[in-house]
Structures are given as C-alpha cells and as structure tokens.
Backbone bond lengths (Angstrom), bond angles and torsions (degrees), N, CA, C in turn:
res aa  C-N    CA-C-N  psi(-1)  N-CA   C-N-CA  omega(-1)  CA-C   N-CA-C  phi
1 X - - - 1.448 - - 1.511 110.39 -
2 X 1.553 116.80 -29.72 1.203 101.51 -160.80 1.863 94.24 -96.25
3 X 1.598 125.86 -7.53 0.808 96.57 167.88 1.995 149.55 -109.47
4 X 1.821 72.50 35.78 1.540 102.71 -175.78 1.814 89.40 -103.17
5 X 1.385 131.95 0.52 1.128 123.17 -179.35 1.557 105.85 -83.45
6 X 2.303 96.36 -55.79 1.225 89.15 165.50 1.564 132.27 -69.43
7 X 0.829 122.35 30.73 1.839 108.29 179.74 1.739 98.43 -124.86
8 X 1.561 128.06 4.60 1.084 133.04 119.32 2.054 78.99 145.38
9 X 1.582 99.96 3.93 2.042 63.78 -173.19 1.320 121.50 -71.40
10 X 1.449 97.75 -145.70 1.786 92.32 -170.07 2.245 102.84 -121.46
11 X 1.422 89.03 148.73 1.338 100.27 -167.17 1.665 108.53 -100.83
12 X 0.543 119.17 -174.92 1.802 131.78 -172.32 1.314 100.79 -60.27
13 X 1.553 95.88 -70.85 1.646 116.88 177.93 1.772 127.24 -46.40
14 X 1.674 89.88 -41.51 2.017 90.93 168.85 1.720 99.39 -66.07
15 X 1.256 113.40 -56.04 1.611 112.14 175.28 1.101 106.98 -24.75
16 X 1.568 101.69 -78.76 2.074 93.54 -174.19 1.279 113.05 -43.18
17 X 1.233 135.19 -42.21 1.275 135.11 -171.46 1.855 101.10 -57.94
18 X 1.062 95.58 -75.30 1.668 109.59 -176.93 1.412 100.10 -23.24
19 X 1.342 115.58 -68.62 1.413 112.19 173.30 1.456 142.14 -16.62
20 X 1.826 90.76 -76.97 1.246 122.61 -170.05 1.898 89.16 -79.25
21 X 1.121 153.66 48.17 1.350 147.59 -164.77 1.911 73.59 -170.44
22 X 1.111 136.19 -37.67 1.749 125.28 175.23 1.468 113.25 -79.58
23 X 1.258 115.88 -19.32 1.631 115.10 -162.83 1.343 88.25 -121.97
24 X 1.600 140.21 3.71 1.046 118.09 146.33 1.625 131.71 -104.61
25 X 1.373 109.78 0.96 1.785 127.76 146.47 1.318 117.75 -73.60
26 X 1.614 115.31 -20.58 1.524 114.07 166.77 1.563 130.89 -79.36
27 X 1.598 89.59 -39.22 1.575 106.70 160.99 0.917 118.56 -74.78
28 X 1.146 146.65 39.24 1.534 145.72 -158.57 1.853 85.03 -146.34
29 X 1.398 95.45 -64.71 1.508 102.98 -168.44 1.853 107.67 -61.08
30 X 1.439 100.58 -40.53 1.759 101.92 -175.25 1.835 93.70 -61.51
31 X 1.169 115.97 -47.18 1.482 93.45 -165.64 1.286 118.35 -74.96
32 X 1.225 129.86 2.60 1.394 130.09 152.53 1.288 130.09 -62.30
33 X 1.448 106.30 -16.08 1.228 115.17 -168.99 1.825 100.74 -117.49
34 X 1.357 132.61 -21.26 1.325 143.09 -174.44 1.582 85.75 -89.07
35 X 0.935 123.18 -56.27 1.893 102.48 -167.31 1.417 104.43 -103.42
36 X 1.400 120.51 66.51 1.202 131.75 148.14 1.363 134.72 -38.31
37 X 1.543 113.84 -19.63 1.769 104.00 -173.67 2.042 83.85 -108.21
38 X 1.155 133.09 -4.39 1.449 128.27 -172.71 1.602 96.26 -69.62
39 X 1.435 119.43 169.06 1.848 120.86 179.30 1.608 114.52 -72.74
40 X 0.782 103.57 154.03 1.846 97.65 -162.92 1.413 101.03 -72.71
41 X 1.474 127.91 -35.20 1.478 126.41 -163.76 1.858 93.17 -65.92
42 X 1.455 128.94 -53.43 1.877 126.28 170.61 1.335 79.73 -40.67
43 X 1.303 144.81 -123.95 1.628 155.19 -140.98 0.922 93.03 -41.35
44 X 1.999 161.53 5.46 0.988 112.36 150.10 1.812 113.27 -107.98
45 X 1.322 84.09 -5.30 1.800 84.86 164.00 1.403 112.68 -85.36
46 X 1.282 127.54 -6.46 1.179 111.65 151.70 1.372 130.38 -52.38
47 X 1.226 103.35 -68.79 1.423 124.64 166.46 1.544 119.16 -41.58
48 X 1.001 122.79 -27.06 1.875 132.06 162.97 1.220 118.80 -102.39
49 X 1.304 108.01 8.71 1.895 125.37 162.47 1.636 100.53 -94.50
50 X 0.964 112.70 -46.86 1.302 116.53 -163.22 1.886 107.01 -72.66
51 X 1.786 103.33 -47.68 1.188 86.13 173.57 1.410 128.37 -96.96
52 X 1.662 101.53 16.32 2.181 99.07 162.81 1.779 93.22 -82.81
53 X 1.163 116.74 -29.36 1.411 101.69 -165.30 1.759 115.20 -57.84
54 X 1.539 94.99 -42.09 1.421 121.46 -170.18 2.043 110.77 -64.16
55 X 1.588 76.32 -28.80 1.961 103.96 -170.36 1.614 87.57 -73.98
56 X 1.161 136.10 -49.17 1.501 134.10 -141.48 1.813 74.65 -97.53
57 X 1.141 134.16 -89.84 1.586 150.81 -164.61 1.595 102.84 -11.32
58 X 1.874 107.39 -52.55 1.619 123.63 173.60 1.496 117.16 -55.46
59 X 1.552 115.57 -36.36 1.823 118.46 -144.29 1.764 54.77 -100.75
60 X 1.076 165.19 -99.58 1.455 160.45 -82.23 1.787 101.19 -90.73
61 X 1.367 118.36 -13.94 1.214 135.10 163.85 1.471 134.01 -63.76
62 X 1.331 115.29 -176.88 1.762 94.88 -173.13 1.565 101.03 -99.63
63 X 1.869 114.65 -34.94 1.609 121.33 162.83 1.509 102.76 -45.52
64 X 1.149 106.14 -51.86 1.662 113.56 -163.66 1.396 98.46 -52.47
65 X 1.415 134.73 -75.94 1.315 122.94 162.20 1.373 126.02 -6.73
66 X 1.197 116.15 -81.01 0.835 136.80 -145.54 1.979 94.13 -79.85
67 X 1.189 128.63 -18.28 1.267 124.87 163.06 1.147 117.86 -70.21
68 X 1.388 109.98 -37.38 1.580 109.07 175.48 1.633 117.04 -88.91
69 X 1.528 115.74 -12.18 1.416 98.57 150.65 1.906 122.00 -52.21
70 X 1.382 95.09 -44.17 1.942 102.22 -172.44 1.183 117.14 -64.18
71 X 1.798 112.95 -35.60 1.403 110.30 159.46 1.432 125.46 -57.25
72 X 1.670 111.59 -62.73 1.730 85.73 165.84 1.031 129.09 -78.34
73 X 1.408 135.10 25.05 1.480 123.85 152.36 1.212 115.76 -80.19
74 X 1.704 121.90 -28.58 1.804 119.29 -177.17 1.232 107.03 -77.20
75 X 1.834 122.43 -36.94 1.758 113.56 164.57 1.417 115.12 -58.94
76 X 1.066 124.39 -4.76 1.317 115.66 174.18 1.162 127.04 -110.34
77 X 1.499 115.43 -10.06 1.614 133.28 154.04 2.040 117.53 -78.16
78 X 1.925 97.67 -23.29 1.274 102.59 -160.70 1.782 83.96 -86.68
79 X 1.034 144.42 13.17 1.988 138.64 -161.70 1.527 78.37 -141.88
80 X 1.469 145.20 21.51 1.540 142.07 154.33 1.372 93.79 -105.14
81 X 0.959 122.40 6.23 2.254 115.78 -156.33 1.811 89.79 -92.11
82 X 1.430 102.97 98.83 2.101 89.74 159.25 1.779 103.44 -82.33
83 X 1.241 93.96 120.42 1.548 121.52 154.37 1.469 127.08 -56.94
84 X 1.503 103.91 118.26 2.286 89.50 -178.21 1.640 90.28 -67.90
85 X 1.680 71.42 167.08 1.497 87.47 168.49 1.439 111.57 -92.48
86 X 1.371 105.45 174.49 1.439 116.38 174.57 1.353 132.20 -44.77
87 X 1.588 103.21 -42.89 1.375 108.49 160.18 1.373 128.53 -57.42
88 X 1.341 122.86 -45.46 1.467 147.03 159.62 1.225 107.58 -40.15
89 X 1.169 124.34 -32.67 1.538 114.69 -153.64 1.986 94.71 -100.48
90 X 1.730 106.49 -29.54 1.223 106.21 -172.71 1.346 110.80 -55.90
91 X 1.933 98.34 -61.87 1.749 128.37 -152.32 2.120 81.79 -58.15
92 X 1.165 131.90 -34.44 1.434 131.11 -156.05 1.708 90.94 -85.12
93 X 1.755 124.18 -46.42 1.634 95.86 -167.79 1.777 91.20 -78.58
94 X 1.045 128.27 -22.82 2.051 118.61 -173.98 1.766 96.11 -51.84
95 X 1.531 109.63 -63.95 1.362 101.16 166.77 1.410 128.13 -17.85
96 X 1.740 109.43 -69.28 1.545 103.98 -154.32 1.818 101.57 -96.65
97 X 1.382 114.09 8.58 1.701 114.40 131.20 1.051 140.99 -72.49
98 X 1.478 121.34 -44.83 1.543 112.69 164.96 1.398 108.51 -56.21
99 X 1.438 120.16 -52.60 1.708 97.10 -179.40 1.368 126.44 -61.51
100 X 1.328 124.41 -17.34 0.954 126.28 -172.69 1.243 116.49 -77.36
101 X 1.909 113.03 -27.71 1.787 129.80 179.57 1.835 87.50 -69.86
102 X 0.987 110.80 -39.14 1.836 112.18 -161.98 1.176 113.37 -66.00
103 X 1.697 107.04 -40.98 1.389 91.30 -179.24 1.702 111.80 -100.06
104 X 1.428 116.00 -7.03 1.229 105.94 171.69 1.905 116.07 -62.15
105 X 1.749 107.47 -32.87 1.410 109.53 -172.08 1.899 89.44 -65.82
106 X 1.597 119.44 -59.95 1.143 111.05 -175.18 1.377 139.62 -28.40
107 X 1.504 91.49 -45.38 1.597 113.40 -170.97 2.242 100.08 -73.52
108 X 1.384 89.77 -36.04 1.686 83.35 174.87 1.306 126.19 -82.98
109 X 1.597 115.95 -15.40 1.292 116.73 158.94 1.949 121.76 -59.30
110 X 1.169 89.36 -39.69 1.974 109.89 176.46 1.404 104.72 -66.05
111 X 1.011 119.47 -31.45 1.746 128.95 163.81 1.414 123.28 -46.01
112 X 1.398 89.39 -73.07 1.332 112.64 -173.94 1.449 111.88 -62.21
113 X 1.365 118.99 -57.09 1.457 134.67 163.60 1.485 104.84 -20.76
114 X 1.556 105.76 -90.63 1.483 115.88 164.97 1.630 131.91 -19.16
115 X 1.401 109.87 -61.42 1.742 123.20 159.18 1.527 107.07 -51.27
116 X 1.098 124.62 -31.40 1.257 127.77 -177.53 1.923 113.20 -66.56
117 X 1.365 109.80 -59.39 1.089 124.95 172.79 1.522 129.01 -65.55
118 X 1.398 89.03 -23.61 1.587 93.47 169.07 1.232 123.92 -90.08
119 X 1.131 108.41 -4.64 1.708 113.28 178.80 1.725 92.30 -104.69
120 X 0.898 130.79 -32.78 1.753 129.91 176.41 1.946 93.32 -65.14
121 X 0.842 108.85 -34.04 1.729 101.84 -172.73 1.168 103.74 -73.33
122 X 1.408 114.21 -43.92 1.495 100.49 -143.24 2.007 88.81 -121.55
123 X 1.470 106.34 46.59 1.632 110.71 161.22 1.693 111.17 53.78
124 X 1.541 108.37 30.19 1.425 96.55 -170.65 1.791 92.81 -114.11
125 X 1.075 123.57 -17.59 1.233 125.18 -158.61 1.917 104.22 -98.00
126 X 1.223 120.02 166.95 1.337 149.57 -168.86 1.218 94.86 -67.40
C-alpha cells in the first residue's frame, strides 16, 4: 500500500480527504441557499468558508500536493516567458488583418464564381 502511495497514487486516506474537501465546497454552497432570509454578506462567507476549507482539506492531500507542485512549476516557467514588444505585437496583428481582408475578398470571389456556375448549370442564370 505504501508503495502505490509512493509512486504517486491515491490512498484511502487522500480519498477521504478528496471527499470531505467536496462536501465541504458543497456545504458551503447549500448553506447559501438553506438560510435564505440570513444577510447575504454571513451566506457569502459561508460559501468562502466552505471552499478555503475544501481548498486547505485538497492541498493537505497527495493530488493536492502534487497540484501545487505544477502550479509552482508553471510560475516558474511563466517569469522565463519573453514578451514581444509593442512594436511586435502591432506589425504581427496588421499582418493577421491584411490576411484576413485577402482571404475574406478571396473567399467571396470563390463564392460568387461558384453561384455563378451553378446557376449557368442548372438553367437558372442570364
């Protein structure tokens, strides 16, 4: 058992967790909706009680871990990211407008063409 824990699967105990981290984002949400005549700001800290509880219950897990390893690995791939510059970013959308004017005129010439021929085929046209 324990060495299906280490090779990352999941154990009884993350289960319970997993669980009890779902039915306490659910209970969070039902009681927003069960104490309807209470002030909305209580019902909505309910509802953000329920899902830090559910938030903490998950990260205390072995998925949970292991999600927040992937998160800080993508902030730490996302601060490697070079950004274009401004200029870059312009001269690149003018680009993917002119093609886009080009092939929209194209694509309506192929239209028209087409509508054209089909009415010459089929005796409907001038």
């Amino acid at each position: 058992m324990s060495e299906q824990a280490d090779k990352g699967g999941s154990t009884v105990v993350d289960t319970a967790k997993l669980l009890m981290a779902a039915v306490m984002v659910v209970a969070g949400i039902g009681g927003y909706y069960w104490y309807a005549d209470w002030p909305t700001a209580v019902r909505l800290l309910m509802v953000l009680g329920g899902v830090a509880a559910g938030a903490g219950l998950l990260f205390w897990s072995a998925q949970g871990q292991v999600l927040w390893q992937f998160i800080q690995g993508s902030r730490i791939e996302l601060r490697k990211m070079v950004w274009p510059t401004r200029q870059e970013t312009l001269q690149t959308t003018i680009v993917v407008f002119v093609f886009v004017l080009l092939l929209g005129v194209f694509f309506w010439l192929v239209d028209m063409l087409l509508a054209w021929a089909t009415r010459h085929l089929t005796g409907q046209g001038g």
